[in-house]
C-alpha positions, 0 to 999 in steps of 0.5 A: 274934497277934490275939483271932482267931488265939487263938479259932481256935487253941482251938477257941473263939468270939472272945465265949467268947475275950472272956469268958475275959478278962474274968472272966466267969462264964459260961466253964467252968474247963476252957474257961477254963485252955484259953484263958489256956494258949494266950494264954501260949504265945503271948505274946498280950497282950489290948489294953484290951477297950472294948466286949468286944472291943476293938482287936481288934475291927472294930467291925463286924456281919454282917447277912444277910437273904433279900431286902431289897426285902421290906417287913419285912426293909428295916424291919428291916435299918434299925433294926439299922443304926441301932441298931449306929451308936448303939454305934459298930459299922459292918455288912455286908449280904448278901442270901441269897434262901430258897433253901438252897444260897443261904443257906449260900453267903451265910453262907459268904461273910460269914464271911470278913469280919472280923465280931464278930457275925452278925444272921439276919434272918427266920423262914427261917434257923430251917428248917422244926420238929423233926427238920429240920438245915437250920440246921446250917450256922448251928451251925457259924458259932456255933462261931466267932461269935455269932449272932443270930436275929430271929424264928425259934429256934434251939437251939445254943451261942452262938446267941441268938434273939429271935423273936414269939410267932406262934403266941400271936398267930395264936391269939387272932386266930383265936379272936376270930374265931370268938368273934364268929360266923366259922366258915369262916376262911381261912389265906393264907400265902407260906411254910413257914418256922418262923414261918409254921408257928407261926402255921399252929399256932395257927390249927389250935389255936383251930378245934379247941379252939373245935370247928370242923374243920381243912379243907385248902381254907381253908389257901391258900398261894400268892405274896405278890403283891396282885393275884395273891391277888386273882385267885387268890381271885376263881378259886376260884369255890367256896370259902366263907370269911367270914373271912381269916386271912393270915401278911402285910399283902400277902396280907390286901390281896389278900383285901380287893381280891377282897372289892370285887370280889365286892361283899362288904362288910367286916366286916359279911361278911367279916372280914379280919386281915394280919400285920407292921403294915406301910404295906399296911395302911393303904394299903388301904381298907377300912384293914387290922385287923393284927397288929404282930409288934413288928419294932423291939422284936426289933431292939433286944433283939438289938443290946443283947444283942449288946452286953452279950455282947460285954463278956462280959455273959450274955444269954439265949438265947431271949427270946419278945416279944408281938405286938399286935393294932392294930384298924382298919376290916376286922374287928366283934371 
């Protein structure tokens, strides 16, 4: 009998199993006499809990994200990875795609494994706003685990997300870029995910209150890929942008290609702003202007919460950071 059977025979997380025995506040009575009566019944004796968790403990967490190769989850599995060596804790790592039926299936799987925790990483295990239940398969795997959001939120027991202000950030961009003579500003994006649509709301909100009209052909979506962006750009023959707005550094680079191509020169003619403050841009040149979504800092807020809440510590469960701003050569504001 181990801190495993006694969650599952109570119907309980093994972190709410860990804060029953160690006299946290944070369980409800009833909860509490629940737990201690099933750990009598079955002569189940709690080891010493170092760490929350202790022997009982694999020292061991799940991390899942949609797709490795991607520049912001590599950067992001890295410092987790990092991180969780620091507090002794080893990880498994799935990949999940974006697919639905992926992630539930990658979910599925790793929950099999002996974890302590689970890490999502990304805005797209968040679904898709209000009303959407595609983050029900997450709920679930709370009832059993913790799990930890990174850059998306979700509202659930045991779910704890840390996530960028997006929508803030996207705003206060857009807006500067009005503020310094743009009118026609273009949104280039690859996704529909939670944050994806906060930055699409703060765009929208910056033209409207800045009384400019939210128009359908200066909201691009397509495939984060350079030189596809570049081509796509470089068809639309038509469209009249003096700006770009982009949800990634990839898509922005895209833009600044297309704008060498035509001869238009940046910034004086077209102002360009990526998102994440990965090596596109400063690969590029002119260098990108960017806002950095603080990927490190989201991880290290989830690790030591993690780690505070597997000794039975409480932590909150959302916890909005700021993004920055980091001016380089495509943008006069």
């Amino acid at each position: 009998m181990n801190i495993y059977d006694i969650a599952e025979l109570a119907g309980v997380s093994i972190a709410t199993v860990s804060r029953v025995v160690n006299g946290s506040p944070r369980v409800s009575e009833k909860t509490k006499q629940k737990v201690l009566s099933i750990m009598e019944e079955n002569h189940y004796t709690p080891n010493v809990f170092a760490r929350g968790l202790g022997l009982d403990s694999m020292q061991t967490i799940g991390i899942v994200c949609p797709d490795v190769s991607d520049v912001y989850m590599a950067r992001a599995v890295a410092f987790l990875e990092r991180r969780l060596k620091e507090y002794g804790y080893d990880c498994i790592l799935y990949c999940s795609g974006h697919d639905q039926e992926k992630k539930e299936k990658a979910l599925e799987l790793i929950m099999k494994k002996r974890i302590d925790a689970l890490v999502l990483v990304g805005s797209t295990y968040a679904g898709y706003g209000s009303g959407d239940d595609s983050a029900e398969y997450i709920r679930k795997a709370a009832e059993k685990i913790p799990v930890f959001l990174i850059n998306g939120k979700i509202i659930g027991d045991n779910i704890y997300s840390v996530y960028s202000m997006d929508e803030e950030a996207a705003y206060d961009v857009v807006s500067r870029m009005i503020e310094s003579g743009r009118r026609r500003i273009l949104f280039l994006t690859d996704s529909r995910s939670y944050s994806a649509n906060k930055k699409l709301e703060g765009y929208e909100r910056a033209l409207k209150e800045h009384g400019l009209p939210v128009l359908g052909e200066l909201k691009l979506y397509t495939r984060n890929r350079i030189h596809f962006v570049r081509d796509i750009l470089l068809s639309r023959r038509t469209l009249v942008y003096d700006a770009v707005f982009a949800t990634d550094d990839g898509l922005a680079v895209g833009a600044v290609k297309c704008a060498n191509a035509k001869g238009i020169r940046i910034p004086e003619e077209l102002c360009v702003v990526g998102y994440n403050n990965s090596e596109y841009s400063v690969c590029c040149e002119p260098e990108l202007t960017t806002v950095d979504n603080t990927a490190e800092k989201l991880c290290n807020i989830t690790i030591d919460n993690m780690m505070k809440l597997l000794k039975g510590e409480e932590v909150p469960a959302d916890v909005p950071v700021e993004c920055m701003l980091v001016k380089r050569c495509t943008t006069d504001f």
